[in-house]
N, C-alpha and C positions, 0 to 999 in steps of 0.2 A: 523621358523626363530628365532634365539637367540639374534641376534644385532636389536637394537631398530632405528628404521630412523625416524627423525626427518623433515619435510619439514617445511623450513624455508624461507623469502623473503631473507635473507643476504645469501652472500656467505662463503663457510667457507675457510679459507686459503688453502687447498687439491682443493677446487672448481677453486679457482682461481689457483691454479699451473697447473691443469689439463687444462683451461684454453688456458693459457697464452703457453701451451707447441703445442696446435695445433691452437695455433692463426697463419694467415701468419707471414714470417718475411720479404722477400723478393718480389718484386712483381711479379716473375717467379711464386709463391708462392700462390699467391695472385689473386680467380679463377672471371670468368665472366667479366665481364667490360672493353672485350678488349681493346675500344678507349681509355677511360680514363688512360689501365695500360701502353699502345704504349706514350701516348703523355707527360705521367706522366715522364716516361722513359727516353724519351729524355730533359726533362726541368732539372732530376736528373742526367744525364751525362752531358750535358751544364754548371749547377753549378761545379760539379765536376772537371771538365777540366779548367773551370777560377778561381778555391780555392774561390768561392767566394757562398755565403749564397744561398739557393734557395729561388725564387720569393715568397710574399705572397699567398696562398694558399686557395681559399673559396669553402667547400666540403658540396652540397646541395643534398639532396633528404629524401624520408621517411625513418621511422624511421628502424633501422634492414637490412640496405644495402650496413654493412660495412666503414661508415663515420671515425669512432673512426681507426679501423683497419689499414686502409688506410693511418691516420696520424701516425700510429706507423711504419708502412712500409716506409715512406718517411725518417722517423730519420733513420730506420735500415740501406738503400738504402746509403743515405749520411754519416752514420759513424757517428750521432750526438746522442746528448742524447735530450726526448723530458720531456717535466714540459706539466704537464697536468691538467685542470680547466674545468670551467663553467660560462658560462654570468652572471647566477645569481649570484654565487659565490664572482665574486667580485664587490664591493657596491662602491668602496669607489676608489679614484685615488689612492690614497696611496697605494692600494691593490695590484694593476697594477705594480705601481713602484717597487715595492717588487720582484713581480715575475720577470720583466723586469731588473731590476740589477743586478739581479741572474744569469742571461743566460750567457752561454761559448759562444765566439763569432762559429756563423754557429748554434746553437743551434736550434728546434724545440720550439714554445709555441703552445701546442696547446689548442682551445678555443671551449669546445661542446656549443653548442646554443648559440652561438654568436652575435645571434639576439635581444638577452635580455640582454644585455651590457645596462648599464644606459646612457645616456647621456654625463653626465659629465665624465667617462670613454671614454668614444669612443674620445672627444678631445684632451688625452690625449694622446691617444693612435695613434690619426692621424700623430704627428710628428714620433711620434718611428716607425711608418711603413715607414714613407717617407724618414726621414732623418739618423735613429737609434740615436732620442734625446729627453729628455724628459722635461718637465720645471716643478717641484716642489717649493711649498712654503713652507718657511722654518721662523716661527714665526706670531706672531697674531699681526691681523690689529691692530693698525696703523704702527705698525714697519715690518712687515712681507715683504719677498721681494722673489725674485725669483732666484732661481740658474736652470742653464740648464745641465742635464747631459748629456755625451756621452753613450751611447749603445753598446757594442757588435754586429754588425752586424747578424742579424736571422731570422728565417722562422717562423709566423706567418700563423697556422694552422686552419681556422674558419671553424666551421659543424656547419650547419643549415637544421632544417628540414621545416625553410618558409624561405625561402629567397627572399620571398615579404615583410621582414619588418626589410631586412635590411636597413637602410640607405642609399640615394645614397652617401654622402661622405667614407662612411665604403666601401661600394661594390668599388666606386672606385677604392680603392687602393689596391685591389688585383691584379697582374698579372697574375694567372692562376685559372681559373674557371669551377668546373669542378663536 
């Protein structure tokens, strides 16, 4: 052997293009899981036919069973571009707001371990699922006050590999669970 291989935990960008070129993109595509890709299906024709966002999204099970995939195929399916993160990832509201003001409206967020969302995230996060609005403070107490933003209208993608810890106000506000 002349070429020297190197086994490494990162991926090298060839890893990830080779990747990403035999990941599903479609859910025709997209193998096993009959029930979930039948009902998936129809919740992504549904949206499609009313121009309107599809329903939030909470995608449970262990780990390697295609969670992450699944979210990329539901942007593909819609036409939308998806912003991709981690519960732990973001600490802070303002973290949230960031990603959320970013979104094209119909947009994908999707969020892996979404179970370990802090607290104080996940409040912030309940208006933007329900109403697509968000309420930020803007200067320090004593003068600090509140402005509410509008949202672009979008799908909220949560993978969880315990979905016994998520919250029941979080778990609520999914409409498809799956």
């Amino acid at each position: 052997m002349t070429e020297a291989r190197t086994v490494a935990p990162a991926a090298t960008p060839e890893d990830e293009a080779i990747e990403a070129s035999i990941r599903p993109k479609r859910l025709d595509e997209y193998l096993g899981q009959e029930a979930v890709r039948e009902q998936m299906g129809i919740y992504i024709e549904a949206a499609k036919r009313r121009s309107e966002a599809l329903d939030h999204v909470l995608i449970f099970g262990p780990p390697g069973l295609g969670k992450t995939t699944l979210s990329h195929v539901i942007a593909n399916e819609l036409g939308v571009q998806m912003r991709q993160t981690s519960g732990p990832v973001i600490e802070r509201a303002g973290d949230l707001a960031a990603l959320l003001t970013n979104l094209q409206p119909h947009d994908v967020l999707f969020v892996d371990e979404i179970h370990r969302l802090s607290p104080v995230v996940e409040e912030v996060l309940y208006p933007a699922m329900e109403d697509f609005q968000i309420d930020i403070m803007i200067g320090e107490v004593p003068a600090a006050r509140s402005v509410k933003l509008d949202l672009p209208p979008f799908t909220l993608v949560g993978a969880t590999t315990r979905a016994g810890m998520l919250t029941n106000p979080l778990r609520d506000r999914f409409g498809i669970v799956s």
